[in-house]
N, C-alpha and C positions, 0 to 999 in steps of 0.2 A: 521588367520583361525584356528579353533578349531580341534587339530588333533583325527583323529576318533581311536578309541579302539580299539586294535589288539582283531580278534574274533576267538574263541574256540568252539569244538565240542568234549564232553566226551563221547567215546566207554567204554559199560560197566562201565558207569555211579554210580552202586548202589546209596545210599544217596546223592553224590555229593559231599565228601569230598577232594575230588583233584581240581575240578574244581569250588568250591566257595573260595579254595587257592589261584585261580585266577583271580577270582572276586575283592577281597580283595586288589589283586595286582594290581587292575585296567585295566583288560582285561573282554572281554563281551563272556560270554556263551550263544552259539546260541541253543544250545539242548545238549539232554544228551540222549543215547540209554541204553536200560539193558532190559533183557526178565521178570524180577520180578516186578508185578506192585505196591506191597509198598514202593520198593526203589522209584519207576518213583514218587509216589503220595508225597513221601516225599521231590523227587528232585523239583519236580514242587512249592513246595509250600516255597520252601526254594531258590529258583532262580528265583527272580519274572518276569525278561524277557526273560528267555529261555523257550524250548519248549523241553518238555518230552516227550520222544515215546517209548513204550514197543515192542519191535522189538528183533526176534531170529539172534544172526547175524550170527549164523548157515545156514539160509536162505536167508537172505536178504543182496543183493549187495550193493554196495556204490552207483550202478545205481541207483536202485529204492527207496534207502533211498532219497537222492536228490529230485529226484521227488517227494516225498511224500511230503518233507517240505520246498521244492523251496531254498533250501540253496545252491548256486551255487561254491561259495571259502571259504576260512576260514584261517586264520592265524594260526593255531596250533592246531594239533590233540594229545590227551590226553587221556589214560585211563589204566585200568590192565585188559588186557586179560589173562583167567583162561588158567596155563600153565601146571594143575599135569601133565597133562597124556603126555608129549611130549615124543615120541617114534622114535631111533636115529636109522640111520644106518650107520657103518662105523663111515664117517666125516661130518654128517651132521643130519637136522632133516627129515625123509622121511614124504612124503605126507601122513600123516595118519589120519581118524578122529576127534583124539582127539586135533591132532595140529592145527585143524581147525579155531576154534576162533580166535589164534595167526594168522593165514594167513590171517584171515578177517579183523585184524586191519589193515596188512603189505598193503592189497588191499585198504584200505581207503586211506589210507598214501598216496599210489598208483596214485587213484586215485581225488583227491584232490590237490594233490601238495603241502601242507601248507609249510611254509617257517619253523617250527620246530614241531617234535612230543615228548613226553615225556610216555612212555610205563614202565609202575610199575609195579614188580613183587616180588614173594616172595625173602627171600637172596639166597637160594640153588640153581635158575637158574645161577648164575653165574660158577657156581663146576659141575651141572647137566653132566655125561655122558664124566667126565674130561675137563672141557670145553665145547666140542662142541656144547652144544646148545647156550651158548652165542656167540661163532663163525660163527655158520650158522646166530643167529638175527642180527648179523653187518654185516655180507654179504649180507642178504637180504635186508637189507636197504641201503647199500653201492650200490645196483647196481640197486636201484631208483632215486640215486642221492642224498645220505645224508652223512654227517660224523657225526659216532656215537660213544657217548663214555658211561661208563655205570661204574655204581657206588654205593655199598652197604653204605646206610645213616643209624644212630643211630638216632632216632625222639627227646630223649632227650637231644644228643647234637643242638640242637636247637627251646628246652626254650619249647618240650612238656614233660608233666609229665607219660612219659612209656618210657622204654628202648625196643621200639620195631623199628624191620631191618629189612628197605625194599632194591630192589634193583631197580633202577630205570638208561634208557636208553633213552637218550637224543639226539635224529638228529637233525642237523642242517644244513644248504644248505653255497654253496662258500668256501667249506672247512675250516670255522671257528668253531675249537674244544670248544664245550660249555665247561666253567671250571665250578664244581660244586661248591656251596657257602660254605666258610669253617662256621665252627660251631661257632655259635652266641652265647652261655652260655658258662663258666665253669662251671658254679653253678646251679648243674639240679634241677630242681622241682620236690620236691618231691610228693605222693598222699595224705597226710596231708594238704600239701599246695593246693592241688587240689582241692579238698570235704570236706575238714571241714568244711565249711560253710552249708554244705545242712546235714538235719535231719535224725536223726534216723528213722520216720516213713513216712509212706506215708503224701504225699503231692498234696489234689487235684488240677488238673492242670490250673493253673493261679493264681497259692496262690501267697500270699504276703511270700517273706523273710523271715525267721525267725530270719535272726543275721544278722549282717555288713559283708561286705567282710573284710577277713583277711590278704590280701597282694594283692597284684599289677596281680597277675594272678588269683584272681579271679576278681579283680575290672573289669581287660579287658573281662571275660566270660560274665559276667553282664552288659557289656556297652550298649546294647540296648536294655536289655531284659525288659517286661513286670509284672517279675514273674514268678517263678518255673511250669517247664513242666517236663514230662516222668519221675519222682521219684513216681515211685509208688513201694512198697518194696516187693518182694520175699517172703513169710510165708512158712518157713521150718517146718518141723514135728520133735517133740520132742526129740524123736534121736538125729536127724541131728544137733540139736542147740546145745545139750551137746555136740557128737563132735568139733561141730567149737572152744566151748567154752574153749576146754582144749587146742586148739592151736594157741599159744603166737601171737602179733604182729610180721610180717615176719616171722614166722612157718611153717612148711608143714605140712606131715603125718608121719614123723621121730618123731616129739614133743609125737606122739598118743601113747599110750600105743599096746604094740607088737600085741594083738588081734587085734586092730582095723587098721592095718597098713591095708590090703588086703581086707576094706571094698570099696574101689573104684579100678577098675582094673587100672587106669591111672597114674602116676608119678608125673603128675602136680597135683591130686586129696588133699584136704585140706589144701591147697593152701592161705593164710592170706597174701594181702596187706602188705608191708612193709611202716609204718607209716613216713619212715626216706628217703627214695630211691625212683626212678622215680614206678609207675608200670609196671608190668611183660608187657608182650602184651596183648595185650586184646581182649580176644578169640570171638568164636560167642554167647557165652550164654550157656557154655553146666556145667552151676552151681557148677564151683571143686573152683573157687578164692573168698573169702571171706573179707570182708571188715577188715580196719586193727582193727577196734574195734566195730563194732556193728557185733554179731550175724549172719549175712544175706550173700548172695551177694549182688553186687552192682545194684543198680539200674540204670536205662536206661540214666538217665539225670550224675550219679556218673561215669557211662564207659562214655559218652561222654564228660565230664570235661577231664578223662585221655586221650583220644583222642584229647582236645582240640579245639572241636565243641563249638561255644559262646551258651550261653542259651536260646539266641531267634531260634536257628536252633531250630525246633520241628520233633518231629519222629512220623511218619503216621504209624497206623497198631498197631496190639497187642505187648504184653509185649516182649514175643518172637522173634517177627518180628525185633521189634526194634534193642534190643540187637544185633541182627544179623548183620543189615543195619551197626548199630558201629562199629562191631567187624571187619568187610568188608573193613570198608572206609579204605582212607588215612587223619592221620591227616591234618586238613585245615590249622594248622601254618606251616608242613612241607611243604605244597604245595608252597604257601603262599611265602615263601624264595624262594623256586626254579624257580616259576613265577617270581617274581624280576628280579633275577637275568638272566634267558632270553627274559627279555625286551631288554637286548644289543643286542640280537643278532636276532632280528627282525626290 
């Protein structure tokens, strides 16, 4: 008998980069919720048997989710519920609005029962308020019946091309401690090896390749693809270009000449790819990281290489949008490993 695919539901869903990690790993995504509906249009189109719903989970119960899409159990609840605002008191997190989201997962968790959850956050929830908010989220999970362990990942220690740190908390049911996967590379990939294959200009969407893959991590982006999607290029203003342009491969705003240091209020601003090294994180699109040798930022389809999204994922929505949906996700290889590896413990 053909044994059936442990099944998933992504809270706050956006694009779906967490939970097509799981896909990958051989588990079935039943739906994905998020209140934005270019992520949902993007999830939908990129998860061809789940079911996307734009739902406030500010509003809406795990009761009436259920009912709406007849989903009655589910093997594992997944998602990043938005934690800035969490507001402490004392030794704990107090009931406040903005913890709200957070308490809306903990109620799914709740009420579902799944036999594991995996809850993705930024890395500072771990220090947030000296601890305590990661103390109250294992308590609160703790006295649903999970043992939870939680743990700050590096996405290039495992073979994605950004050094960006999430923190991710992982319950599991019978008091077996999930062990997190140790890191699969030494030898991180850099954003060279990421995007060199894709062009300096736009590329209308479905073009043919311009060049061959140049090593094994793009052969794998390219495995099912069709043809180049969402490289459409950024057209800076004459300004802006001679800036980029006086700032080297992995340069900042230190490279610019002392006048121009204080033309962007931000730290990260002028900002160039490093040609040798994973990429920085990669933000929502607010235009300060520049390619390590062309002129521009990156394009929509060049942040989803460093993310590690394959190129047949396609992004629904404007240029804007998109970038966003990217900047949001979780890469799909770091998902990807982490699903594996709690296949044991289901």
């Amino acid at each position: 008998m053909m044994k059936s695919k442990p099944t998933v539901i992504d809270l706050f869903c956006g694009c779906g980069g967490l939970s097509y990690g799981f896909i990958e790993a051989g588990y079935e995504v039943l739906l994905g919720v998020d209140h934005w509906k270019d992520a949902i249009v993007t999830f939908e189109n990129s998860h061809k048997n789940a079911k996307g719903i734009i739902a406030d989970l500010f509003k809406e119960t795990p009761r009436e989710i259920s009912k709406q899409t007849g989903i009655k159990e589910v093997d594992v609840i997944i998602g990043g519920p938005p934690c800035q605002g969490f507001s402490i008191a004392g030794k704990r997190i107090i009931d406040d609005e903005r913890n709200q989201l957070y308490k809306s997962f903990v109620s799914f968790v709740d009420f579902y029962k799944p036999k594991a959850f995996i809850m993705e956050n930024v890395p500072n929830i771990i220090s947030m308020g000296k601890g305590v908010v990661k103390d109250s989220i294992v308590e609160d999970f703790k006295k649903i019946g999970y043992t939870v362990v939680y743990k700050v990942l590096l996405a290039s220690d495992y073979g994605i091309p950004q050094n960006r740190k999430r923190a991710f908390f992982v319950g599991t049911k019978n008091n077996k401690e999930f062990v997190f996967p140790e890191p699969t590379t030494k030898k991180h990939i850099t954003s060279k090896e990421a995007i060199s294959d894709l062009p300096k200009d736009t590329l209308e969407d479905g073009s043919k390749y311009t060049t061959k893959p140049q090593n094994e991590f793009q052969k794998l982006m390219r495995k099912n693809s069709k043809g180049v999607f969402n490289h459409q290029i950024t057209i800076h203003n004459e300004k802006t270009i001679e800036i980029i342009s006086m700032v080297p491969d992995g340069g900042n705003y230190k490279n610019l000449p002392k006048e121009l240091h204080h033309t962007r209020k931000v730290n990260i601003a002028w900002t160039r790819l490093n040609s040798q090294k994973p990429s920085f994180t990669i933000d929502t699109g607010h235009n300060h990281h520049f390619h390590y040798e062309f002129n521009r930022v990156p394009t929509a389809r060049e942040s989803a290489r460093l993310q590690s999204f394959p190129d047949d994922y396609i992004f629904k929505g404007g240029k804007t949008s998109q970038l966003k949906q990217i900047g949001n996700a979780v890469p799909p290889l770091l998902a990807k490993t982490i699903a594996e590896e709690l296949i044991k413990y289901i």
